[in-house]
N, C-alpha and C positions, 0 to 999 in steps of 0.2 A: 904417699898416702893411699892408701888399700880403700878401693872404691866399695867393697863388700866382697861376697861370697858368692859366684857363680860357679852352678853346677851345670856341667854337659856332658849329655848321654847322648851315646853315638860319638865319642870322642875319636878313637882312631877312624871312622870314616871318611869321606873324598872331603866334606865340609868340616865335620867336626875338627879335623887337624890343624885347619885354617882358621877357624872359630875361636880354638880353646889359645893359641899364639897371640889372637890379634886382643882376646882380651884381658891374657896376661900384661901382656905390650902394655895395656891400656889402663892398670894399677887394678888389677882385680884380683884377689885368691879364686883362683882355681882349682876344680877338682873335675879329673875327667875321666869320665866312670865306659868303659866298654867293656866287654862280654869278658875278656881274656884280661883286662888290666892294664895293656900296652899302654905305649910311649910313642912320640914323635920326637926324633931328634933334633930337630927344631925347637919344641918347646922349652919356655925356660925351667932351670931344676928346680924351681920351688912349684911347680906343676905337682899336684898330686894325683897320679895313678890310683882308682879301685878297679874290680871287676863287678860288675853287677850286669845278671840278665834284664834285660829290660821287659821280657815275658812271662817272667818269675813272679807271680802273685804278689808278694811281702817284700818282694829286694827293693824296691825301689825307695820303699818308704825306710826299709831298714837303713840305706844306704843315707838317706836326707841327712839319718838323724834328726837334732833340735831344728832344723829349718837350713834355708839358702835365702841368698837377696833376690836369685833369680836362677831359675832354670832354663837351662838351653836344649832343646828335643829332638835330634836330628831324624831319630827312628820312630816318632811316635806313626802309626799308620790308621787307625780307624777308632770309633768311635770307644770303643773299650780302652784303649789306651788314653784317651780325652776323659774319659770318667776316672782312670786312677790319678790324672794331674789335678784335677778338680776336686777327688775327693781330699788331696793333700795340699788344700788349698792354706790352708792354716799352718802349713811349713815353709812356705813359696811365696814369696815377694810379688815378682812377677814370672811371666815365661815367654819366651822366645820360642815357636815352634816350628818347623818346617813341613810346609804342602808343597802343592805344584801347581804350575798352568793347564795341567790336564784336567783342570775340575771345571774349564769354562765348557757352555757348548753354543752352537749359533741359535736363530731365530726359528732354525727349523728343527731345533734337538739335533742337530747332528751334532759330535762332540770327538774325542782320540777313541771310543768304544765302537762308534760306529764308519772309521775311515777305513776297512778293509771290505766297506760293501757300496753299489754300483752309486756314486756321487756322496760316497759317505763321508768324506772329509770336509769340517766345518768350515763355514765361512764365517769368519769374523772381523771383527773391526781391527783397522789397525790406527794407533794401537789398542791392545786391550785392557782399557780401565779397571779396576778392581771393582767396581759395582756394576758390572756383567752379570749377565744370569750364569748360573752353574747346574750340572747336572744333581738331580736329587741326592741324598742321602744313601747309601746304603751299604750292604756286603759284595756287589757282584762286581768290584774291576776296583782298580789301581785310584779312579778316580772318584767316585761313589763315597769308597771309601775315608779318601782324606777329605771329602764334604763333610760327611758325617764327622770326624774328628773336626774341622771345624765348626760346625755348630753346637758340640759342648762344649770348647774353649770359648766360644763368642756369648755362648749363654750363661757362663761364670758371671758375667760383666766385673764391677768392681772387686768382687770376690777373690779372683785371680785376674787381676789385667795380663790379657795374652798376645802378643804378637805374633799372627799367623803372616809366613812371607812365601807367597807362592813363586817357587823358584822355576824359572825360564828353564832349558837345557843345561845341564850344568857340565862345567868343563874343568880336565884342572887335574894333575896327577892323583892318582888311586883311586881312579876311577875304576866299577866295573865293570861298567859297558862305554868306557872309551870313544866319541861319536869319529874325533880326529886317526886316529887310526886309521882309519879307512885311505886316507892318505898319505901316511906316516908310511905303513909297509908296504905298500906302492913302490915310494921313493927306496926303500931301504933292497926290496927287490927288484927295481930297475928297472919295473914296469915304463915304459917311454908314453903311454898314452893313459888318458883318465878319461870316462865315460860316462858323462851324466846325464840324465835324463829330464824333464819340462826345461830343455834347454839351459840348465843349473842356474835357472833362478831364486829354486827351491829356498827360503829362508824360516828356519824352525830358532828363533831367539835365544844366543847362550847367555850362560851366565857365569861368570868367573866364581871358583871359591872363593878368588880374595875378594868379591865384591859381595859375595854374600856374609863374608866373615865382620864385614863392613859393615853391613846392614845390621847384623845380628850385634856389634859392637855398641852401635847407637841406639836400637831398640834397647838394649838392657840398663843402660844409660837415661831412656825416658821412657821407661813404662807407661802402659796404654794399650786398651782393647781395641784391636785396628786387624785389617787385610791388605797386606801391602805385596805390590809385586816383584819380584828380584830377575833384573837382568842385565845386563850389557848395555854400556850407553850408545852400542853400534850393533848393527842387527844384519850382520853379511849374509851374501845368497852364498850358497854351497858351492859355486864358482868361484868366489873371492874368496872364500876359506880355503881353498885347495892354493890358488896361485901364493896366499899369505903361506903355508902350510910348506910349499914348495921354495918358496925362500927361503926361511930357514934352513930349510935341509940344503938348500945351496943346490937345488937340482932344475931342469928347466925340462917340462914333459906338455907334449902335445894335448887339448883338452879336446875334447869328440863331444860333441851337443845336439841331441835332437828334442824335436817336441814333444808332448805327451809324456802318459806316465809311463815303466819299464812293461818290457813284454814277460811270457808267461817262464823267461829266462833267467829274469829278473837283472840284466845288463843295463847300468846304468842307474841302478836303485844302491843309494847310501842311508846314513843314518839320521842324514836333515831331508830325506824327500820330501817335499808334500805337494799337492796342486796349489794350494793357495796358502799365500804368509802366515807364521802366527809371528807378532809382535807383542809385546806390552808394555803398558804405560809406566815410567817410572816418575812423572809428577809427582802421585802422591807422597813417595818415600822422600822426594825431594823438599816438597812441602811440609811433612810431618818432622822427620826426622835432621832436615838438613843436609841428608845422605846427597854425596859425591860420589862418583864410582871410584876407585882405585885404579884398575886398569882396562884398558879395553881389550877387545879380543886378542890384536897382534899381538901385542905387548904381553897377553900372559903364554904366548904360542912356547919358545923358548924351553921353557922348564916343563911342558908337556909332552915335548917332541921328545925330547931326554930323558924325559921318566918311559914314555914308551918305547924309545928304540932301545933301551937296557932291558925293559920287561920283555919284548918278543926274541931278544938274542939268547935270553935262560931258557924262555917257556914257550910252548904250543900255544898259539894267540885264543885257541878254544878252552883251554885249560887255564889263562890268566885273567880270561875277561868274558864270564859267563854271563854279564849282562849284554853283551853282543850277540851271547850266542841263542839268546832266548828269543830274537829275530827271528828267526828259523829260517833265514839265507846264509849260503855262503857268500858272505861280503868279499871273498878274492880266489873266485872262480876263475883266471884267468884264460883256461881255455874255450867257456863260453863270449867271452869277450874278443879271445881272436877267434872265432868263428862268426860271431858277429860283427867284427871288423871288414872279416873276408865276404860275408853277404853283401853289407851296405859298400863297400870299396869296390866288389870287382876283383880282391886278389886271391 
């Protein structure tokens, strides 16, 4: 029995791929609309492929047609994007949207815009509830922004019941900024030691596709205007990711840990640093929706480690994954590492 009509944009992305499967899976017509039209081979064939820009003035609406049960928004980003799903509110069942945890910030307005200045990283609760303050509204960052798209989604109310799921770290092949990598060509280059910095207790919360694919399965399932957070039902330090990380790959490497955060070398700085935990609460999901996780982190390591060591043996790891690269460190610098091996050791 065909639960309805779910449309997802942002379909071949890291999420959407796992989204548009799990709700096929799940008795839904699908249709899933990215830039170019692609496919996942994965998905089943009655999957239909469009192409639609999602920045395109009129495609979105052209694409609707007469309506959907529910939209799924992997790409929506700021508040003008939130006004064109709301103005097509009368085509739209419901919608499933995706934000992030970068929209929380602490007691003192610190938030992710202000951690690269002196004590700028926020201190928050762990975990973090979804009725946390968040930074304002606006144009100027990453996070600002998907605020502002959630406050037009949230100000639809019944007009368009939205589900915003602010997603933790996300993990999970096609990615473009990969966080495990950082350990992945390590292993694959033979590097014997790993160096991480606030003594790798650093914990920045992942979250699986498939567990967001999960989230977004049951949200569409029971529509509702809500904030709910998407993470991992385990919340490893950057130490136990590496030792899980290095199982898999069946390698066994020395770990180097000191205090504090990297020097001006950036040795020992990864893609989960921080001085203090971000965590979040997944109560709510669990109470609203009934949401289960699907997997936890070891568990999705596997099919990660394997999509990345096939993508770094074709390609330049700066050319396959320019969301890493917009860090603006070289994350395997390795001869600043044996230089600083050689300081702090004496060799």
């Amino acid at each position: 029995m065909i639960k309805g009509h779910a449309f997802v944009v942002g379909a071949t992305g890291q999420i959407g791929r796992a989204a548009v499967r799990a709700l096929a899976e799940d008795g839904w017509e699908v249709t899933a609309a990215s830039r170019r039209g692609g496919r996942d081979e994965r998905w089943p064939a009655e999957v239909r492929s469009v192409a639609v820009d999602r920045n395109e003035e009129e495609a979105l609406a052209r694409a609707l047609g007469d309506g959907v049960d529910v939209l799924v928004d992997m790409v929506a980003y700021d508040a003008g994007h939130g006004r064109r799903l709301t103005a097509l509110a009368d085509r739209i069942g419901s919608a499933v949207v995706i934000s992030s945890a970068a929209v929380y910030e602490d007691e003192q307005g610190r938030n992710f815009d202000t951690q690269d200045e002196p004590d700028g990283f926020p201190l928050y609760p762990v975990p973090i509830p979804e009725t946390w303050r968040t930074v304002a509204p606006g144009d100027s960052s990453y996070g600002t922004r998907k605020v502002a798209l959630e406050r037009e989604l949230l100000a639809a109310g019944e007009r368009l019941p939205a589900t915003v799921l602010r997603a933790a770290a996300v993990h999970g092949p096609y990615s473009p900024g990969p966080r495990e990598l950082w350990f992945v060509k390590r292993a694959l280059d033979k590097r014997p030691v790993r160096i991480l910095a606030e003594d790798g207790r650093s914990v920045f919360h992942p979250v699986s596709v498939e567990n967001l694919a999960e989230l977004i399965r049951l949200a569409a399932a029971k529509p509702g205007t809500r904030v709910l957070n998407g993470a991992d039902p385990d919340a490893p330090s950057v130490a136990e990711i590496g030792a899980a990380i290095d199982a898999v790959m069946g390698v066994s490497s020395e770990t180097v840990l000191f205090d504090g955060p990297p020097g001006d070398d950036m040795v020992g700085y990864t893609p989960w640093t921080t001085p203090r935990p971000v965590v979040c609460d997944m109560a709510a999901a669990e109470r609203e929706l009934g949401y289960r996780p699907v997997w936890n982190y070891a568990r999705s390591l596997p099919e990660t480690v394997e999509w990345l060591a096939a993508t770094v043996a074709e390609r330049d790891w700066r050319d396959a994954f320019p969301g890493l690269v917009r860090y603006g460190v070289d994350f395997f610098d390795y001869a600043a590492e044996d230089a600083w091996l050689a300081a702090h050791r004496g060799v």
